[in-house]
C-alpha positions in Angstrom: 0.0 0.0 0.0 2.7 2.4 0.8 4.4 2.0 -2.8 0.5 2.2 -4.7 0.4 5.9 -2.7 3.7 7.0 -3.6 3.0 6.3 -7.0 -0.2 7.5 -7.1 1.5 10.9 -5.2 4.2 11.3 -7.5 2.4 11.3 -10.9 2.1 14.8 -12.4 -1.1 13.8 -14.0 -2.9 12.3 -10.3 -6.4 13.2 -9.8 -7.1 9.7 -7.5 -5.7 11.0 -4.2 -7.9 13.6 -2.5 -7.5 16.0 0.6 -10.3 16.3 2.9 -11.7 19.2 4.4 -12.1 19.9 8.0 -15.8 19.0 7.8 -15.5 15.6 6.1 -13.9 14.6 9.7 -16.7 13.1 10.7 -20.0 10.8 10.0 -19.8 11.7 6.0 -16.8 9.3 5.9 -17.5 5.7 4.5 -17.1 2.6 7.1 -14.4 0.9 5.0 -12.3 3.8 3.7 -9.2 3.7 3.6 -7.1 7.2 4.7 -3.7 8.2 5.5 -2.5 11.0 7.7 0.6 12.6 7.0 2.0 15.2 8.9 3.9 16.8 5.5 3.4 15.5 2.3 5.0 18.1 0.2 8.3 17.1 2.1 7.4 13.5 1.2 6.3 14.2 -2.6 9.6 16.5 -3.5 12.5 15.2 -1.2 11.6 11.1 -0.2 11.9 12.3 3.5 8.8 11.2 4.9 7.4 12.8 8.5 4.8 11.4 10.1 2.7 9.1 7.5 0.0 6.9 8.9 -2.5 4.5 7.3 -6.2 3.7 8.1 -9.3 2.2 8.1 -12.8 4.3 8.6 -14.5 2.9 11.5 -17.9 4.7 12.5 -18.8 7.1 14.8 -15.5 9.1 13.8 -13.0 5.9 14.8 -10.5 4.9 12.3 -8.8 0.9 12.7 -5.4 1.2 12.3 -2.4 -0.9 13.0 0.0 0.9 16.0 3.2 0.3 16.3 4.6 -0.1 19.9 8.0 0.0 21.4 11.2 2.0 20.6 12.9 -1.0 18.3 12.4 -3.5 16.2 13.9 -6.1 19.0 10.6 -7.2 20.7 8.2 -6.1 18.3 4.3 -5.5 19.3 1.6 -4.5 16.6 -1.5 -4.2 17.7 -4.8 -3.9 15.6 -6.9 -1.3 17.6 -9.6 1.5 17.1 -8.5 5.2 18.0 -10.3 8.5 17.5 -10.2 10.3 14.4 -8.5 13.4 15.6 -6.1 11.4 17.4 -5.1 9.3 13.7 -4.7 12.7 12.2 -3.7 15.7 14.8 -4.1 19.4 13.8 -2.3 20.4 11.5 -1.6 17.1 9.7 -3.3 16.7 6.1 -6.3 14.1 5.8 -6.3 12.0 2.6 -8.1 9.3 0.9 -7.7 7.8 -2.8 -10.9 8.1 -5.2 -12.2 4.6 -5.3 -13.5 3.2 -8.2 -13.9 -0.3 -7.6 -16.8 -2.4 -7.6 -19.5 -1.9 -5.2 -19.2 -3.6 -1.8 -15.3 -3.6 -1.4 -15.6 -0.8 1.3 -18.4 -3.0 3.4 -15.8 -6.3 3.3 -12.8 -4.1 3.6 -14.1 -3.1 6.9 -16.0 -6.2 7.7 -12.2 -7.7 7.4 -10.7 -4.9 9.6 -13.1 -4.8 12.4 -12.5 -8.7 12.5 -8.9 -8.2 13.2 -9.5 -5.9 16.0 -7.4 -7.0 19.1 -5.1 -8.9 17.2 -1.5 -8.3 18.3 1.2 -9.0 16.0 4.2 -9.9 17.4 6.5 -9.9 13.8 7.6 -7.2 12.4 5.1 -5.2 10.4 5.3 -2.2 8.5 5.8 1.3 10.7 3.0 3.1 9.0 0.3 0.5 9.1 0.0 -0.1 5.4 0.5 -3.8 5.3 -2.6 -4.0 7.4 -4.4 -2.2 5.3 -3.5 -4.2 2.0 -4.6 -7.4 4.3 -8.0 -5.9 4.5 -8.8 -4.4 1.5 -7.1 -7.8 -0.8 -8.3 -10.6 1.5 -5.1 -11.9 1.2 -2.2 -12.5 4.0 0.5 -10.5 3.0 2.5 -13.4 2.6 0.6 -14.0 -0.7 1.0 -10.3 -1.6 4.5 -10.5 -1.5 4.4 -13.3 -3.3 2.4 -11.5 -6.0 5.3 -8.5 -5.8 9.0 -10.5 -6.7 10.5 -7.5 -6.4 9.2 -6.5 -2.8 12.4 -7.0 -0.3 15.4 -7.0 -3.2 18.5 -6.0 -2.5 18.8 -3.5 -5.5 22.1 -2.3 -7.2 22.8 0.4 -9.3 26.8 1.4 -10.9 28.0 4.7 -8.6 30.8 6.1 -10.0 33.2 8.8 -8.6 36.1 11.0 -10.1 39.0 11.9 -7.9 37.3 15.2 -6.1 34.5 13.3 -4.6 36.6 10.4 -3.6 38.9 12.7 -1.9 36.0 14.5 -0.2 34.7 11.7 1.1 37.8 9.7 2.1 38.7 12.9 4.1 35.0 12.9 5.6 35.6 9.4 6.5 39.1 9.4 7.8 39.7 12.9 9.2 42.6 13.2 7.5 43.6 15.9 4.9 44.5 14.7 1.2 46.4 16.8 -0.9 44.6 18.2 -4.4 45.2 16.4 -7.4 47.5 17.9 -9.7 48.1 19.0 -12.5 44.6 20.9 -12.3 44.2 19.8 -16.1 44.5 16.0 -15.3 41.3 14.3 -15.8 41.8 11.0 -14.2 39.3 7.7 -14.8 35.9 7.7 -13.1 36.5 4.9 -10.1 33.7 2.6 -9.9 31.4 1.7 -6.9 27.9 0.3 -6.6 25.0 1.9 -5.0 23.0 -0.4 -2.9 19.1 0.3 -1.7 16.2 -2.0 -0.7 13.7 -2.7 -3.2 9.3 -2.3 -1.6 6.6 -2.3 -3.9 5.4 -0.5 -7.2 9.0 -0.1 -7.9 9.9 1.8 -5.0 13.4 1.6 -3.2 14.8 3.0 0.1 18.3 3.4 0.2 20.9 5.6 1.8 21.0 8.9 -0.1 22.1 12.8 -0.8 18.9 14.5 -0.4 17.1 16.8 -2.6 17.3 19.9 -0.6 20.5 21.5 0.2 20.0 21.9 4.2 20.3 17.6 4.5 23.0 15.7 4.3 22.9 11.6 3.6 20.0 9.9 5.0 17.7 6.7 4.8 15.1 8.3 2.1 12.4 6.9 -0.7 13.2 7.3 -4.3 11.5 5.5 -7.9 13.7 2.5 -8.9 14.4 4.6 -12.0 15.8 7.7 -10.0 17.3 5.3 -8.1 19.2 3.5 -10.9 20.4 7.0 -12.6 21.7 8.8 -9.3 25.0 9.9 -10.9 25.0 11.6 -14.1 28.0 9.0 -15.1 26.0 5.2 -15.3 22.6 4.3 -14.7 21.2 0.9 -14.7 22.1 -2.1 -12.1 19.8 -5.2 -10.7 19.1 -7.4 -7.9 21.6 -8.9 -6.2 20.7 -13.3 -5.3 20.3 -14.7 -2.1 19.8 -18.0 -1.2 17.0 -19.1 0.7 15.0 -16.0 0.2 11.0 -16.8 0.2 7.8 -14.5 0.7 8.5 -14.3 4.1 11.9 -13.0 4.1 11.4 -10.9 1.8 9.2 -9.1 3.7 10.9 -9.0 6.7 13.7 -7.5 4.8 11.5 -4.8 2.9 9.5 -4.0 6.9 13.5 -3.7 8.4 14.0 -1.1 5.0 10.6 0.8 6.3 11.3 0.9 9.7 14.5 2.5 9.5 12.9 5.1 7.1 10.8 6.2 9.5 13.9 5.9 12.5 16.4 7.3 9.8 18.2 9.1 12.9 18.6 5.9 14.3 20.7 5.1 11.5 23.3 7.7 12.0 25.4 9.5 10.0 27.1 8.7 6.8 30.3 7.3 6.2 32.0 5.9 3.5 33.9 3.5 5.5 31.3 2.5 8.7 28.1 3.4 7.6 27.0 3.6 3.5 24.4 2.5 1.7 26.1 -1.0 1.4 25.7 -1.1 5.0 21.9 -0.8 5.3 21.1 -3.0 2.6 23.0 -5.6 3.7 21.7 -5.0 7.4 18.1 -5.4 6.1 18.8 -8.4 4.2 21.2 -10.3 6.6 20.7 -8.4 9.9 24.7 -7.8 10.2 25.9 -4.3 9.1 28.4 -4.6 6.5 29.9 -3.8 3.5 32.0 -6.1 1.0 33.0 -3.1 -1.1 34.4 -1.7 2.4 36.3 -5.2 3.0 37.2 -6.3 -0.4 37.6 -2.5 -2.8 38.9 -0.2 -0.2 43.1 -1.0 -0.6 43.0 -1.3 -4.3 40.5 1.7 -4.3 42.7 4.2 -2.0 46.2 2.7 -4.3 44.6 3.8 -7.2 43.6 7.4 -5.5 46.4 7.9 -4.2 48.3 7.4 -7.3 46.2 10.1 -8.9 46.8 12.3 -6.3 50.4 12.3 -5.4 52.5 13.0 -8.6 55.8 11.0 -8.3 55.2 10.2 -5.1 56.4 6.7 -4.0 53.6 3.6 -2.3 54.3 4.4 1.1 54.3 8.0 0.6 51.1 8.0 -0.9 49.6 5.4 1.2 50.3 7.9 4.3 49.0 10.8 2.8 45.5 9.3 2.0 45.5 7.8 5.2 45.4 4.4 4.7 46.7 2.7 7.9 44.2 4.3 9.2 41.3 2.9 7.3 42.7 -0.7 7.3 42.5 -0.4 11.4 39.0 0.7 11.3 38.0 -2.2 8.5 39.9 -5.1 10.7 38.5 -3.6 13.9 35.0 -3.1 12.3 32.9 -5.8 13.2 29.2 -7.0 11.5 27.5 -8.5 14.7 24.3 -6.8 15.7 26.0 -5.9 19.2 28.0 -3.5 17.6 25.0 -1.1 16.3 21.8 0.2 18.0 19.2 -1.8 15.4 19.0 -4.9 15.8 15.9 -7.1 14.3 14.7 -10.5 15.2 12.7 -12.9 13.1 10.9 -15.2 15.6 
């Protein structure tokens, strides 16, 4: 449900999602309806940032059924089914919305028939942070075991090429190190683009959260929603990429993995900041997929990667030399130090 919205949101040409007004709070809504709250969609529409986003089910008597999510991680995870008031699912100041439904008559009466059945029910899986798995239950009739099995792309580990010249390389190695690194020179060399891959967490509708420059210029890196086709063009220098295989997945899993992807969305300061060497985008995939935080372009790339810099960088210089200047004993000791066991991060999930 949350991919359908987004791409229902984005499109130019949209005329299915509607805002209600102030008076359409109350007895004029359908039982059955489904409506999301969102604190503020124009930050979710133009930058993948998403605030507050809830989804719901019209109750009567101005009630909405919605899915909660309790508890400050994902550890002991508790998600009960319950009934809240209407100004409580969306608060003042937060924007009301519905999509125009067009299906065939009586969907709305078994939509809510199926969510007023499922009141009191406690999940104790993860589920999705914003409700909306919930809501696809109840208005498919299906578990959403058999909707993900309908979605193959729901909880992929995507890939897309991410290339760098020497500048950004630098700046980031220096971000991620502390250490200064001298300019390349001469200022007319125009050295290869070094190659990387950019790693993200497929949902549905073709959706993907990864871990991202924003759009705007006051935020820096951070866990944030993009198409799969911005996703797969977000340097100017490659575009395309795929899923990356692994064994064992099922409907289940998959999931699991995409819920971990949403969750940290919506806890993106949980995350922390980025860094090229600890914590990028490699790191969150693979933490979703695999529950250890990790990187193989980290363990395997970064010594031929900073050679290669540095070789660019200092002109004439000899190995050692150049290995000091770009700081390089320095990131070896945080890679053979840096460990992938959930003990060693704040997140941790668990799939009982």
């Amino acid at each position: 449900m949350l991919g359908s919205f987004l791409q229902t949101l984005s499109d130019p040409k949209q005329e299915r999602i509607v805002e209600l007004s102030q008076h359409d709070k109350g007895l004029l809504l359908p039982a059955g309806l489904v409506v999301v709250a969102a604190e503020n969609i124009v930050e979710l529409k133009h930058t993948g940032l998403p605030s507050a986003l809830r989804f719901g089910i019209v109750d009567d008597e101005q009630h909405v059924i919605i899915q909660q999510s309790r508890g400050a991680t994902m550890d002991e995870p508790f998600f009960p089914i319950c009934r809240v008031r209407l100004n409580e699912f969306c608060p003042t100041g937060w924007t009301l919305l519905t999509l125009r439904d067009e299906e065939e008559p009586g969907r709305l009466s078994s939509t809510h028939a199926r969510a007023r059945a499922a009141l009191g029910t406690v999940h104790q899986v993860l589920r999705s942070y914003p409700g909306d798995d919930f809501i696809t239950e109840c208005r498919t009739g299906q578990n959403i075991a058999e909707y993900a099995r309908n979605n193959p792309i729901l909880g992929q580990h995507w890939w897309t090429p991410l290339q760098y010249n020497v500048a950004e390389l630098r700046q980031l190695a220096e971000e991620a190190t502390g250490v200064r690194i001298p300019p390349a020179i001469p200022d007319s060399f125009n050295p290869a683009l070094l190659n990387f891959r950019h790693h993200g967490i497929a949902i549905e509708e073709n959706w993907v959260i990864h871990f991202a420059n924003c759009r705007v210029p006051d935020r820096s890196n951070r866990v944030k929603l993009d198409n799969l086709a911005t996703f797969c063009s977000i340097t100017p220098y490659a575009k395309g990429g795929g899923a990356c295989t692994y064994r064992n997945d099922t409907e289940y899993t998959r999931l699991m993995h995409r819920n971990r992807a949403v969750w940290l969305l919506f806890h993106a300061e949980e995350w922390g900041k980025y860094n090229l060497i600890t914590n990028n985008c490699e790191h969150l995939s693979r933490m979703c997929k695999t529950g250890r935080r990790e990187s193989a372009q980290v363990k395997k790339g970064v010594v031929s990667t900073a050679l290669a810099t540095a070789s660019l960088l200092i002109p004439g210089g000899a190995a050692l030399r150049a290995l000091s200047a770009i700081g390089l004993p320095y990131l070896l000791n945080k890679i053979l130090k840096h460990r992938t066991t959930l003990s060693d991060t704040p997140i941790s999930f668990n799939e009982n």
